[in-house]
C-alpha positions in Angstrom: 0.0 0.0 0.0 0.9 3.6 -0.6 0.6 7.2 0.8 0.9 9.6 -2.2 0.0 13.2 -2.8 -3.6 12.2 -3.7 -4.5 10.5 -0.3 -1.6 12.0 2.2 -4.6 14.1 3.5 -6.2 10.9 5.2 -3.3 9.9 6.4 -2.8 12.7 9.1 -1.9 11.6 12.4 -1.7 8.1 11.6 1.6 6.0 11.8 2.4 3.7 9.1 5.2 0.4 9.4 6.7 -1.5 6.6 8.1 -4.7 7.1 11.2 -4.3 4.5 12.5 -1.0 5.5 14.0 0.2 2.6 14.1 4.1 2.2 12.6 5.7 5.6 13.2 5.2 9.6 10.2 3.6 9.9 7.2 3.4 11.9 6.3 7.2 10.1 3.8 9.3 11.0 1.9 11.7 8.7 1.6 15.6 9.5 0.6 18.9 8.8 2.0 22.0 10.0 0.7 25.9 8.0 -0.6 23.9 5.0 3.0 21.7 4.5 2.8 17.8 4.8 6.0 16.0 6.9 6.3 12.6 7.8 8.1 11.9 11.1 10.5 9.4 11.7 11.2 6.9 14.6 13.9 9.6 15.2 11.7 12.6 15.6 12.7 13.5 12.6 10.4 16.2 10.4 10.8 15.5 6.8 9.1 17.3 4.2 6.6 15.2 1.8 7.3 16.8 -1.2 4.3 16.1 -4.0 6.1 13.4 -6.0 6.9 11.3 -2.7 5.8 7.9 -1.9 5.8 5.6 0.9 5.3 2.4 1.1 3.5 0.9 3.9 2.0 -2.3 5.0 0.3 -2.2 8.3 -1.1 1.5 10.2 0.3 0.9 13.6 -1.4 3.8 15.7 -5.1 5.0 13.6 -4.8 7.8 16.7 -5.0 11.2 14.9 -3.9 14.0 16.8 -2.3 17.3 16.3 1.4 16.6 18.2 
């Protein structure tokens, strides 16, 4: 499964593993901060999630949306 521009919006707040961790410091979560998508690491780490990203996922870990 995939979080691409088209459906990032759904994905806010929820945190996403993959099983073969390729690219990312997975589990990620998806946010939003002034309009701007990021995806957070395992690190802490904001990353921006530019309109041509992708990432693979294959199970939501944590469906709990919030705003941190």
């Amino acid at each position: 499964m995939t979080i691409t521009k088209q459906n990032r919006a759904d994905f806010i707040g929820i945190t996403v593993d993959c099983i073969r961790r390729l690219h990312h410091n997975y589990p990620l979560t998806i946010r939003e901060r002034e309009g701007q998508f990021y995806y957070v690491d395992r690190t802490g780490t904001w990353v921006v999630f530019n309109d041509d990203d992708v990432i693979y996922y294959d199970a939501v870990v944590s469906a709990e949306r919030s705003d941190t």
